[in-house]
mmCIF file as gemmi writes it, N, C-alpha and C atoms, coordinates in Angstrom:
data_model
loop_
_atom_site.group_PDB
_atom_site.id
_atom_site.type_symbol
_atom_site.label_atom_id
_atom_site.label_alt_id
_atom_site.label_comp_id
_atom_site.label_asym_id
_atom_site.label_entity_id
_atom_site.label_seq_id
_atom_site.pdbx_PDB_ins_code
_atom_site.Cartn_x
_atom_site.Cartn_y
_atom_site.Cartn_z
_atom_site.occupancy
_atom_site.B_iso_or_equiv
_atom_site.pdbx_formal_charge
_atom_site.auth_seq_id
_atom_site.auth_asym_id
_atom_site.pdbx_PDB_model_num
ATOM 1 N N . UNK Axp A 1 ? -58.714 81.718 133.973 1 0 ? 1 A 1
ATOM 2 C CA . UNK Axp A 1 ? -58.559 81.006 132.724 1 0 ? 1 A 1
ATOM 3 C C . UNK Axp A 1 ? -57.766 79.733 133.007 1 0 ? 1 A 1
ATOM 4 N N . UNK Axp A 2 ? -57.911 78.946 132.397 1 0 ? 2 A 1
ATOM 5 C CA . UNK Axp A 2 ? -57.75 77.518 132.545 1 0 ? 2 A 1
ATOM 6 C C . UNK Axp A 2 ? -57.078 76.599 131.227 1 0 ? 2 A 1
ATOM 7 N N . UNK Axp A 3 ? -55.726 76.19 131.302 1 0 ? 3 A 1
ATOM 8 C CA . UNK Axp A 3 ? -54.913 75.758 129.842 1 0 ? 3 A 1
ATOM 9 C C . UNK Axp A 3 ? -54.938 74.36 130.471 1 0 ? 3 A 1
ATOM 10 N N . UNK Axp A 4 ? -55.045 74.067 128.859 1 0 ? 4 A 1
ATOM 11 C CA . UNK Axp A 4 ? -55.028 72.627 129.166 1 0 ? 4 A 1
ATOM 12 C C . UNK Axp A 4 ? -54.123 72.507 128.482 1 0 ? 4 A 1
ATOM 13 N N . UNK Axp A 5 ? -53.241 70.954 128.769 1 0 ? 5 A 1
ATOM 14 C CA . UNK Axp A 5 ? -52.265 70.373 127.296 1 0 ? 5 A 1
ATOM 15 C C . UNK Axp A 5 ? -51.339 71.895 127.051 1 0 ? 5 A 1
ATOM 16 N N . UNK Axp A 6 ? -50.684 71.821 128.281 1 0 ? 6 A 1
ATOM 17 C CA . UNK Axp A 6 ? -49.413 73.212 128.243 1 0 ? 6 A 1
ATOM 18 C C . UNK Axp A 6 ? -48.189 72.512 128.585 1 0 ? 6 A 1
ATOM 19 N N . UNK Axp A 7 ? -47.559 72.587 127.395 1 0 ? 7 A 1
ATOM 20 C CA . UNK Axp A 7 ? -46.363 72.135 127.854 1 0 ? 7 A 1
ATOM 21 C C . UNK Axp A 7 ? -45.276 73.004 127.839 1 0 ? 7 A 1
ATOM 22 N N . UNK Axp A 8 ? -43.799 73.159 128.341 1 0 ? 8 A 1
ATOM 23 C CA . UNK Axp A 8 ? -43.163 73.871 128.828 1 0 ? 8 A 1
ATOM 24 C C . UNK Axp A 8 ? -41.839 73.442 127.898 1 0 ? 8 A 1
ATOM 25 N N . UNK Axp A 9 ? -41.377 74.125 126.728 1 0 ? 9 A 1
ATOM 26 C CA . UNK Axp A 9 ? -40.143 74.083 126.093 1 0 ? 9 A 1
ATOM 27 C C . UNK Axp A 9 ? -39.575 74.418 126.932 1 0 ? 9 A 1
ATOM 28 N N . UNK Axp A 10 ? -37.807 73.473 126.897 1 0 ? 10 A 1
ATOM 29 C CA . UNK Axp A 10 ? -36.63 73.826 127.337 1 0 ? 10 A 1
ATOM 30 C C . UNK Axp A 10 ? -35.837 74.49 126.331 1 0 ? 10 A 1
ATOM 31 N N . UNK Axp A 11 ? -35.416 75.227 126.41 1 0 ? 11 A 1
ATOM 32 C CA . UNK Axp A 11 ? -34.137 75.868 125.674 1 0 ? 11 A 1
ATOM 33 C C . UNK Axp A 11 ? -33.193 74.913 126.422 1 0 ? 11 A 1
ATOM 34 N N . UNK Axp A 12 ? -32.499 74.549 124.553 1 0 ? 12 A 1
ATOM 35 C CA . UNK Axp A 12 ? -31.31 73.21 125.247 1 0 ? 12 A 1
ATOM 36 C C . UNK Axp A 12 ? -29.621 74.148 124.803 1 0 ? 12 A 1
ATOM 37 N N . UNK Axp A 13 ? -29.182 74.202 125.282 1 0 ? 13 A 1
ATOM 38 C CA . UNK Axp A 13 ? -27.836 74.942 125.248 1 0 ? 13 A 1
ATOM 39 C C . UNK Axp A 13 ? -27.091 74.494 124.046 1 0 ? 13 A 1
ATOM 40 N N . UNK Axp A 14 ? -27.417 73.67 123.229 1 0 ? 14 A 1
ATOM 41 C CA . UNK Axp A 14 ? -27.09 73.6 121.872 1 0 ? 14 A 1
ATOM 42 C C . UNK Axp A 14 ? -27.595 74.639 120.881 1 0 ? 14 A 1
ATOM 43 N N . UNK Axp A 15 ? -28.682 74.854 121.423 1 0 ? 15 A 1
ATOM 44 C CA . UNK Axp A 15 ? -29.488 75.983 120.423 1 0 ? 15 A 1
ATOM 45 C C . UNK Axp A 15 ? -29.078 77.196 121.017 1 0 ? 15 A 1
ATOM 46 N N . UNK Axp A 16 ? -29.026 77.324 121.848 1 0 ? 16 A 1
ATOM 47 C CA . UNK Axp A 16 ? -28.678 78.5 122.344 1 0 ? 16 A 1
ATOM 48 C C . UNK Axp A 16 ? -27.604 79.093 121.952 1 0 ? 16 A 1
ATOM 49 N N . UNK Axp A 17 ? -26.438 78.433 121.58 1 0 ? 17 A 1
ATOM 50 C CA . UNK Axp A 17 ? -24.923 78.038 121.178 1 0 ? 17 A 1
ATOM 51 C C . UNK Axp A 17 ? -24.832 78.529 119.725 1 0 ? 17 A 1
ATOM 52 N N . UNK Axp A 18 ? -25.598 78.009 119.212 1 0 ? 18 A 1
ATOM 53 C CA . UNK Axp A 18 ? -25.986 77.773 117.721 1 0 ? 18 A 1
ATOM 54 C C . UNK Axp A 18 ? -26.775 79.487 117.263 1 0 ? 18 A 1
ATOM 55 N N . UNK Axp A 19 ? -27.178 80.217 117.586 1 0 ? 19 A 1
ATOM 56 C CA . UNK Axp A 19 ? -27.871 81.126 117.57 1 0 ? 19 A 1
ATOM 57 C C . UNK Axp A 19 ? -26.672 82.333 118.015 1 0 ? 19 A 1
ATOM 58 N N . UNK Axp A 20 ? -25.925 81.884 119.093 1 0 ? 20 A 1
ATOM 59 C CA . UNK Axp A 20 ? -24.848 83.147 119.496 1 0 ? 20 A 1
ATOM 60 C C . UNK Axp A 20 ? -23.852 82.876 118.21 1 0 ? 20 A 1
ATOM 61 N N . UNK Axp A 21 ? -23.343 81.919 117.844 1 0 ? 21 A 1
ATOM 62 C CA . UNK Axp A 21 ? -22.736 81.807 116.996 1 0 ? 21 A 1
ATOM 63 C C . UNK Axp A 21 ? -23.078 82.733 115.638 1 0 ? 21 A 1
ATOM 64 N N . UNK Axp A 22 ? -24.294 81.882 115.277 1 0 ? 22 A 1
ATOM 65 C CA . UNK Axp A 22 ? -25.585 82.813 113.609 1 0 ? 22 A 1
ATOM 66 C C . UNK Axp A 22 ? -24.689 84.384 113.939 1 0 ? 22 A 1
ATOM 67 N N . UNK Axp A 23 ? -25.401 84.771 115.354 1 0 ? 23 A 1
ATOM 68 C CA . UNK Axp A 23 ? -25.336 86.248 115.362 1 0 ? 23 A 1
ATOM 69 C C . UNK Axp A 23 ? -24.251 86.739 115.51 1 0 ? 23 A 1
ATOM 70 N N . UNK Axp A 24 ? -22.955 86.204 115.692 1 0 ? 24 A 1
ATOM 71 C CA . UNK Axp A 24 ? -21.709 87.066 116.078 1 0 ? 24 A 1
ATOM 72 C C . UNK Axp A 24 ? -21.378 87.06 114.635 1 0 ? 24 A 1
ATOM 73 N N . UNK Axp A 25 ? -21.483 85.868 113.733 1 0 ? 25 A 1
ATOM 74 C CA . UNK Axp A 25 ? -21.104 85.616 112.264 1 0 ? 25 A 1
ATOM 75 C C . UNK Axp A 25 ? -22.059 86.379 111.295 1 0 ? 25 A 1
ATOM 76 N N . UNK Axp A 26 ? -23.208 87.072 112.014 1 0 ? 26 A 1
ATOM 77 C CA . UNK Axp A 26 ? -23.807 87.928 110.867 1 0 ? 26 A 1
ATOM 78 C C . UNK Axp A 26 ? -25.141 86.653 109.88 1 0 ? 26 A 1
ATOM 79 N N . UNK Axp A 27 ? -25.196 85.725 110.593 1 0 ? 27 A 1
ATOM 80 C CA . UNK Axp A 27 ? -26.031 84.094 109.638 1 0 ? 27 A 1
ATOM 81 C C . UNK Axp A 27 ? -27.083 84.515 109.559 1 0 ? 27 A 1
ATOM 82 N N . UNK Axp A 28 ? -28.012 84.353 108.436 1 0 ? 28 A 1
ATOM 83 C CA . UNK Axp A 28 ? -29.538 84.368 108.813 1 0 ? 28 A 1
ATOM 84 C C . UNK Axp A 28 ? -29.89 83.893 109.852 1 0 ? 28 A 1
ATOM 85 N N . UNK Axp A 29 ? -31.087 84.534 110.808 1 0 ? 29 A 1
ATOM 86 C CA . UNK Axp A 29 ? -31.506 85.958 110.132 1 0 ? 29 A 1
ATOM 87 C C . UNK Axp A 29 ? -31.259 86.919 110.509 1 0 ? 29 A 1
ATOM 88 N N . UNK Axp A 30 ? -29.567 87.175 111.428 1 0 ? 30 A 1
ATOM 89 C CA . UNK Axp A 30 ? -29.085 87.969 111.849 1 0 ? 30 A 1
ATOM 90 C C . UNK Axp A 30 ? -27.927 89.153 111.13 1 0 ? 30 A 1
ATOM 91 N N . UNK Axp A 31 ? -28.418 89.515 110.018 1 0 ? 31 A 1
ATOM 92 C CA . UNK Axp A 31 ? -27.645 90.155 108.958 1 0 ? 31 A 1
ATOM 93 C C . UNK Axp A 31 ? -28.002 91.431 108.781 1 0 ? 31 A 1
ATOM 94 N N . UNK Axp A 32 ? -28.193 92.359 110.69 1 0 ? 32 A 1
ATOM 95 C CA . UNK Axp A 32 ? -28.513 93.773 110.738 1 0 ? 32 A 1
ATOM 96 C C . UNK Axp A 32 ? -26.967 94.24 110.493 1 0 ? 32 A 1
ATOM 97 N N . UNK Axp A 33 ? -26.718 95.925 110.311 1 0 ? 33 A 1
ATOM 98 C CA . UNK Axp A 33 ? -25.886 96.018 110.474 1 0 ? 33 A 1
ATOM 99 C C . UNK Axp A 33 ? -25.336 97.329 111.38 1 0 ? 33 A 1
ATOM 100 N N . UNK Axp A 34 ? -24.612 97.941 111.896 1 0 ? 34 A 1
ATOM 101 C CA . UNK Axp A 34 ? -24.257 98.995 112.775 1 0 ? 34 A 1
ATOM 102 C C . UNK Axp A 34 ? -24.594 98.615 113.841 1 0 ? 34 A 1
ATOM 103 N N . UNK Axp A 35 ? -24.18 97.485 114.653 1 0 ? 35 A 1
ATOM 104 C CA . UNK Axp A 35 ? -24.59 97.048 115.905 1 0 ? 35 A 1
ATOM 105 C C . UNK Axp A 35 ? -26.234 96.459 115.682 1 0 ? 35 A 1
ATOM 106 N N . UNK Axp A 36 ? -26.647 96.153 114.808 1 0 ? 36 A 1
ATOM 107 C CA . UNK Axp A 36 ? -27.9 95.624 114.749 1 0 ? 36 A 1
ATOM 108 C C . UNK Axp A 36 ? -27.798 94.436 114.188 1 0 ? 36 A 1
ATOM 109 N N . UNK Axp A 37 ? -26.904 93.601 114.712 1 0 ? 37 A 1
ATOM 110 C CA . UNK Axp A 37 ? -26.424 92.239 113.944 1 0 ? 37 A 1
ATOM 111 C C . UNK Axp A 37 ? -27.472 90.964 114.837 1 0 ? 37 A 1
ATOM 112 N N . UNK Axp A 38 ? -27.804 91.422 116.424 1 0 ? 38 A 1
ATOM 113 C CA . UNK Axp A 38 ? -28.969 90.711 117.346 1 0 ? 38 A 1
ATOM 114 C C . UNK Axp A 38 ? -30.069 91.13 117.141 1 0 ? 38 A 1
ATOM 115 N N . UNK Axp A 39 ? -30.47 91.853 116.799 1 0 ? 39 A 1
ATOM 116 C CA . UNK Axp A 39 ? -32.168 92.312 116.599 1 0 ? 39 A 1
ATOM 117 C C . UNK Axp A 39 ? -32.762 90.49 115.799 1 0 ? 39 A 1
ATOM 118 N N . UNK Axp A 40 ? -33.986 90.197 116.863 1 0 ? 40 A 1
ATOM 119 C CA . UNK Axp A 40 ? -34.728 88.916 116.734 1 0 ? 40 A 1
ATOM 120 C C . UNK Axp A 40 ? -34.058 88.188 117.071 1 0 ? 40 A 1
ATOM 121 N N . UNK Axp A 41 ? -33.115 88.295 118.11 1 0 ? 41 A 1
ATOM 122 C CA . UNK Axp A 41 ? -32.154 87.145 118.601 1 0 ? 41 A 1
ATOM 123 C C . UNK Axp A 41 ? -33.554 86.266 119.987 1 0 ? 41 A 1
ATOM 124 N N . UNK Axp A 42 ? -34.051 86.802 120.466 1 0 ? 42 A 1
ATOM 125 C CA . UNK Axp A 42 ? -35.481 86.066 121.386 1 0 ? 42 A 1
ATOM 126 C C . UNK Axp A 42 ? -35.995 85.331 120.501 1 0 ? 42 A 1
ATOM 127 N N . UNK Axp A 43 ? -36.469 86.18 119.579 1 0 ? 43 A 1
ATOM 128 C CA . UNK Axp A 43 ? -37.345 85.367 118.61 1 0 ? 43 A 1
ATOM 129 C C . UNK Axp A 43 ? -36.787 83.905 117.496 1 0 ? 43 A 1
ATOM 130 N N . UNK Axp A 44 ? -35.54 84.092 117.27 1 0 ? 44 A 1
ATOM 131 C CA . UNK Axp A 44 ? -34.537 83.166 117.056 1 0 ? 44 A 1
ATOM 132 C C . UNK Axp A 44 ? -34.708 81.766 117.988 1 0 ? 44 A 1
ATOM 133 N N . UNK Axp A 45 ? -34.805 82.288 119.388 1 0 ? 45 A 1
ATOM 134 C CA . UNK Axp A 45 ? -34.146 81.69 120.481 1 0 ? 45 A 1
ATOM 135 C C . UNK Axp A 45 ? -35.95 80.137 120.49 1 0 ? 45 A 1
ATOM 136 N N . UNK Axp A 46 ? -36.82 81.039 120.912 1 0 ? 46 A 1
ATOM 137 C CA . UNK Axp A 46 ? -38.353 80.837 120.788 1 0 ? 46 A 1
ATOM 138 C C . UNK Axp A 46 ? -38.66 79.74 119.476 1 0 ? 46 A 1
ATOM 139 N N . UNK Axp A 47 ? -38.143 80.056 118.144 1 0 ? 47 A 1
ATOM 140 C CA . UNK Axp A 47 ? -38.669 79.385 116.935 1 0 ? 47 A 1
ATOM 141 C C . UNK Axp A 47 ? -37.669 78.315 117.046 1 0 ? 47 A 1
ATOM 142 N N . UNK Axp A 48 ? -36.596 78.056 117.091 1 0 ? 48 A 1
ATOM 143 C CA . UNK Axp A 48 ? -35.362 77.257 116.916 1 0 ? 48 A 1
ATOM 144 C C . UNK Axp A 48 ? -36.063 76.101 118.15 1 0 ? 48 A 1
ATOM 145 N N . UNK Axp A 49 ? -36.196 76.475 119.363 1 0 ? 49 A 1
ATOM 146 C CA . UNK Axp A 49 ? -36.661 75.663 120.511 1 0 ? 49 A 1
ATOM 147 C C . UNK Axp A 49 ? -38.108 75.223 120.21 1 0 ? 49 A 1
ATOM 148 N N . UNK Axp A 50 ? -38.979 75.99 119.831 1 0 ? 50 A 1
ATOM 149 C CA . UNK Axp A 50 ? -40.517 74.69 119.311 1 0 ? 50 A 1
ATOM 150 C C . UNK Axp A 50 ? -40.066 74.12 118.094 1 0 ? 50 A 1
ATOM 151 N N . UNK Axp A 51 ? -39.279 74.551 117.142 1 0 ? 51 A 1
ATOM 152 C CA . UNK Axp A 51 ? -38.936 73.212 115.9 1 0 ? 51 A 1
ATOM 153 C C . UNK Axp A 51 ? -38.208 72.06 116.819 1 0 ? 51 A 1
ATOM 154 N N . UNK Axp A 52 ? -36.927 72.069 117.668 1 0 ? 52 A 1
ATOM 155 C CA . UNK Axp A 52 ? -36.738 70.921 118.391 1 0 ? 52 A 1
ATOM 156 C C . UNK Axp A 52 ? -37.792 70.312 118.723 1 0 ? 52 A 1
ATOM 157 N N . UNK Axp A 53 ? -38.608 70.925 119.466 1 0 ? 53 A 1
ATOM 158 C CA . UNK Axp A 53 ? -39.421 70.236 120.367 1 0 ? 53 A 1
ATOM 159 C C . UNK Axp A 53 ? -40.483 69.56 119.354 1 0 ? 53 A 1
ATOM 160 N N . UNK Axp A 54 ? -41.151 70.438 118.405 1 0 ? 54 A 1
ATOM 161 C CA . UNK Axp A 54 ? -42.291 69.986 117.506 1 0 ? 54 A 1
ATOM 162 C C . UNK Axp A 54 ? -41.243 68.522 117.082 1 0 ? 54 A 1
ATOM 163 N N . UNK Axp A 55 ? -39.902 68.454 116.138 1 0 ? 55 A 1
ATOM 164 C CA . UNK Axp A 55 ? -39.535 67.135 115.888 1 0 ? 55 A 1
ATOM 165 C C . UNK Axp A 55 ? -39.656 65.703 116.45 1 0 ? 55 A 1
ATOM 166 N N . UNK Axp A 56 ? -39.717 66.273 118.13 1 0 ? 56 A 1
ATOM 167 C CA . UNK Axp A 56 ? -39.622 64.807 118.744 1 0 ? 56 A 1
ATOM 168 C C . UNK Axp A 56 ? -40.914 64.487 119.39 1 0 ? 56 A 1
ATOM 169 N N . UNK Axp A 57 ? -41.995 65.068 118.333 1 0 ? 57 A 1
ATOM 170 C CA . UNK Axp A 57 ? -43.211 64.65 119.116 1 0 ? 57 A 1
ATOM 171 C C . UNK Axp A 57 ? -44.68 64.453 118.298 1 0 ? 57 A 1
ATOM 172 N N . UNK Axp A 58 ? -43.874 63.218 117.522 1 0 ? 58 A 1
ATOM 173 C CA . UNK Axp A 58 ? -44.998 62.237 116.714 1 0 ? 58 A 1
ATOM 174 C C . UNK Axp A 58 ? -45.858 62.667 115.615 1 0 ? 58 A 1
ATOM 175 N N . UNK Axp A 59 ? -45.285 63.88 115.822 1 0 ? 59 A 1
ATOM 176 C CA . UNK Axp A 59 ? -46.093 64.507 114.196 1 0 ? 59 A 1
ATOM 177 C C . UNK Axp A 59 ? -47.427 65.254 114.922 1 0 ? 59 A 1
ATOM 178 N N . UNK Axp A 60 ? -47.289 65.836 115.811 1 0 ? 60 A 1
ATOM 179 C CA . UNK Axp A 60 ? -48.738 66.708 116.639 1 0 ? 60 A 1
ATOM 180 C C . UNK Axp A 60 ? -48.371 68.123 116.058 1 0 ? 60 A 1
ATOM 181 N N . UNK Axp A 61 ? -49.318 68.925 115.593 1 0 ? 61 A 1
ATOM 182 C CA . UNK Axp A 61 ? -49.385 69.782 115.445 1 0 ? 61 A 1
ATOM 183 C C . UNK Axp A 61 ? -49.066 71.139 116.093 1 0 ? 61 A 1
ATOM 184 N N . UNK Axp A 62 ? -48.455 72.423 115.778 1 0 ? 62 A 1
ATOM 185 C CA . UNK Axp A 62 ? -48.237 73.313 116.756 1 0 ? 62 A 1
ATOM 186 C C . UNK Axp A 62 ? -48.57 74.726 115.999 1 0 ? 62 A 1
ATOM 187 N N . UNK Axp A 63 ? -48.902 75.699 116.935 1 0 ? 63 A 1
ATOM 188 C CA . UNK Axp A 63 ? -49.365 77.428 116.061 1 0 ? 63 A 1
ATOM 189 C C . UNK Axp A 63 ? -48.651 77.572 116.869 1 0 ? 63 A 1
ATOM 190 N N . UNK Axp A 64 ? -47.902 78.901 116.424 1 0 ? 64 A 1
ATOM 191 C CA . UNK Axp A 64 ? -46.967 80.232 117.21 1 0 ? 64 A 1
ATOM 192 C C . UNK Axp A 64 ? -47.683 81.118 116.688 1 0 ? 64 A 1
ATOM 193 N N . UNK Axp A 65 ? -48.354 81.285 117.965 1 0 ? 65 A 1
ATOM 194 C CA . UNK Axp A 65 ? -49.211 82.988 117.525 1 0 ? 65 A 1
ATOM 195 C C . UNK Axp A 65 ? -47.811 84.39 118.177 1 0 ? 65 A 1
């Protein structure tokens, strides 16, 4: 199989930062509780990093399957 037009998000350590923070403070959408305060912390990590990336790039379209 053969991808074309693949590009490779960085996770920038601001977001990353920003997300440990959400989750130690309980922030959307990290408001599990009994030690379930990280559950979707990847998925956090994943959506937060293509909205950066989708912003700085001219208005092109993106799916997260």
């Amino acid at each position: 199989m053969v991808f074309k037009n693949v590009n490779i998000v960085e996770l920038k350590d601001s977001i990353f930062k920003s997300i440990i923070r959400r989750a130690i403070n309980k922030i959307k959408p990290f408001l599990g509780q009994k030690g379930d305060s990280d559950k979707g912390f990847k998925d956090a990590l994943l959506w937060e990093s293509i909205i950066d990336y989708a912003c700085t790039s001219n208005g092109k379209k993106y799916i997260l399957l």
